[in-house]
Each structure stands twice: as C-alpha cells, then as structure tokens.
N, C-alpha and C positions, 0 to 999 in steps of 0.2 A: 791745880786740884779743884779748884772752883770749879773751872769750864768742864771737869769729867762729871761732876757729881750733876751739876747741868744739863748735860748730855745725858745720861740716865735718866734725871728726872724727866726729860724732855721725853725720851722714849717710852718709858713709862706712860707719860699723861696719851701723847699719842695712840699707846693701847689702850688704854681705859678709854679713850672717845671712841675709838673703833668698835669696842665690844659695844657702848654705851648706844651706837648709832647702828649696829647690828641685831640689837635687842630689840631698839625701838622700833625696826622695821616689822621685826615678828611682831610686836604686839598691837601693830599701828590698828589689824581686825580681829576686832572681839569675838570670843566663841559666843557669848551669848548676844546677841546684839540684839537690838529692835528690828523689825520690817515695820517701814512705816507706808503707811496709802496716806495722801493725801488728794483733797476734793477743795473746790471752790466753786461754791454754785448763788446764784443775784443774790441769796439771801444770808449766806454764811459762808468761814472757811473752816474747816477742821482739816488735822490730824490723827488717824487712828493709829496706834504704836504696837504691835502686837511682841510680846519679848516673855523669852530668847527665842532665837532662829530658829533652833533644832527643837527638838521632842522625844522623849523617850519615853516605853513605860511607866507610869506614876510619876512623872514630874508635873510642874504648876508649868500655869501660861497666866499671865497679867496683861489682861487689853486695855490700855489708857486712852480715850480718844477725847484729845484740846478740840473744845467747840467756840468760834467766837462771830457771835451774831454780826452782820454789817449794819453801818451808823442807821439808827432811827428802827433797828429791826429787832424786836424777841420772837422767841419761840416757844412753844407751853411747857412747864415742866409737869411731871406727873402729880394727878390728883385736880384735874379741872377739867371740864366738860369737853375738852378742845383735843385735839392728836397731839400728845405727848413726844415729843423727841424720846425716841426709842434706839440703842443699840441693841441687834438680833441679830444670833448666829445660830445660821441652819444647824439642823439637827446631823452630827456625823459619831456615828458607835462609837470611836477613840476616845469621845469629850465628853468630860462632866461640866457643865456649867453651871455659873452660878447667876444669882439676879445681879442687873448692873445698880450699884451703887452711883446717887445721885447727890449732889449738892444741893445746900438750901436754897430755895427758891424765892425770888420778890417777888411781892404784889403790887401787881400790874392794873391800876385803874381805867378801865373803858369808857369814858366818859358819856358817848351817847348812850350806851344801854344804865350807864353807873352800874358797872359788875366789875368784880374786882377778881381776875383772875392771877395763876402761879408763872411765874414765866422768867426766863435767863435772857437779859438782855446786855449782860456783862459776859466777858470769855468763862469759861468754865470747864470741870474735867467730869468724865461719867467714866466710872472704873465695872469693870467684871473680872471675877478671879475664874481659873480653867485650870479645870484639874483631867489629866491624861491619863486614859486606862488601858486598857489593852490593844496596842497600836500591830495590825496585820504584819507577819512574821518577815513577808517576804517586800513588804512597803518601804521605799525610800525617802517618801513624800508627802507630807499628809497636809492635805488642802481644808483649810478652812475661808467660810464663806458666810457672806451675812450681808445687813442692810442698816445705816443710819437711816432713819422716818422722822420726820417731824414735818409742823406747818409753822410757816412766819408770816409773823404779820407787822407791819409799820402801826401810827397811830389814826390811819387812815383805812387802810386794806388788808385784809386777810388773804395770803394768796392758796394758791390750792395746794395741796401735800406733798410734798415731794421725799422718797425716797433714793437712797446712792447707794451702789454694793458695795461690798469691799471684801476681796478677796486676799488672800497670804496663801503662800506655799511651804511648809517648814521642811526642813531635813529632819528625819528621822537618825538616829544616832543607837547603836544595840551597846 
C-alpha cells in the first residue's frame, strides 16, 4: 500500500513539473519588455531602455536611460553655461512627450577659472514619460528615434560634444 500511494504521488509530482516547466517556457518572454540600445563611447557607457515593446493607442512609454561617466570624467547637468547631457526624441505625430526628468546634480569645482559648475560624475538615471496617441490604422511598427548630447570633460580637458542616436522599433498591437 505504501509503494501504490507512492506511485501516485510520484506521478502526480511528475505532472505538476511538467505543467510547472511548460508554463515557464511561455512566460520565459515578456509581452511588455524593454528594447534596450546600449552605447559606449571614451567618455561614458549608457543604457537606454525604452518599455514595453509594443504600443497601442493611448498607452504610456517610459524611457529610462543608466548613464555612467568613465573614471576621472563628468558631464554637465542642466542649468550651467556648458552642453547639458540631453535625451531627445524626434518629433513623430503618435507621441506625446514629456520633459526628461533629471537627477540632482554636484558641484563641480574648476579650479583654474574657480567656477563651480553642475555635473554627474557618478552613474545616474534621466527618465521621460511618452504618452501614445493616435497610432496610423494600417501601421505595424512605429519607430522612435532620438539622440543622447552631452560634453565631457576630465579635470584637465574638455572634450568636444558629442552626440549618439538611438533608435527602437515597437510593434504596434490594435
């Protein structure tokens, strides 16, 4: 009697792994996922995360882009006489956007001029919320498109500005 109730349980457990491992396989890809771009250029690496994948009418889009300056480098935040690290996204009818949300900034002392400029020279996050509106009836794709801008500089040099695109493809979903 032992070894039948055994048996049973043994089959049983058997099918609950099976379902347990058949589930997991669905759900291994997320419907809403992030598309990430990532860049590394001499003077920083980021992340841009754009989420979820798809898009429909009136839904949100949340762009998080991880920025983290390389050892001895900042970059300007906004509100100093210097090119601000800017996330911008072209202009496309579907999208409403909003201004990107920035983190507090340190002050950065220049010692030969002694000017005390705003600057991130720790990793940091710059958010923008995207709000979706009327997405083309017969579109299955709606491409968004834009440019991380800033200038870096060590405590030596200032180098010249550089800009990276960053482009995403989403599914559109009716």
């Amino acid at each position: 009697m032992k070894s039948g109730w055994s048996s049973r349980f043994r089959r049983r457990w058997l099918r609950s792994l099976a379902l347990l491992v058949t589930l997991s396989t669905v759900c291994v890809t997320p419907v809403n996922a992030d598309i990430i771009v990532a860049r590394n250029t001499p003077h920083l690496s980021f992340t841009a995360a754009l989420s979820p994948d798809v898009v429909k009418t009136g839904s949100r889009l949340s762009l998080i882009v991880d920025v983290t300056p390389k050892k001895r480098m900042h970059v300007y935040a906004p509100g100093t006489n210097y090119r601000a690290i800017t996330v911008t996204l072209n202009r496309n009818p579907s999208l409403k956007l909003s201004k990107a949300v920035y983190p507090k900034a340190e002050i950065y002392i220049f010692k030969p001029l002694q000017e005390q400029v705003l600057v991130y020279s720790q990793p940091f996050k710059l958010k923008m919320n995207i709000g979706v509106g009327q997405v083309p009836r017969q579109a299955t794709r709606l491409k968004v498109t834009g440019t991380l801008s800033y200038q870096a500089c060590d405590d030596r040099v200032c180098y010249l500005p550089e800009s990276v695109p960053l482009e995403w493809n989403l599914a559109v979903v009716r």
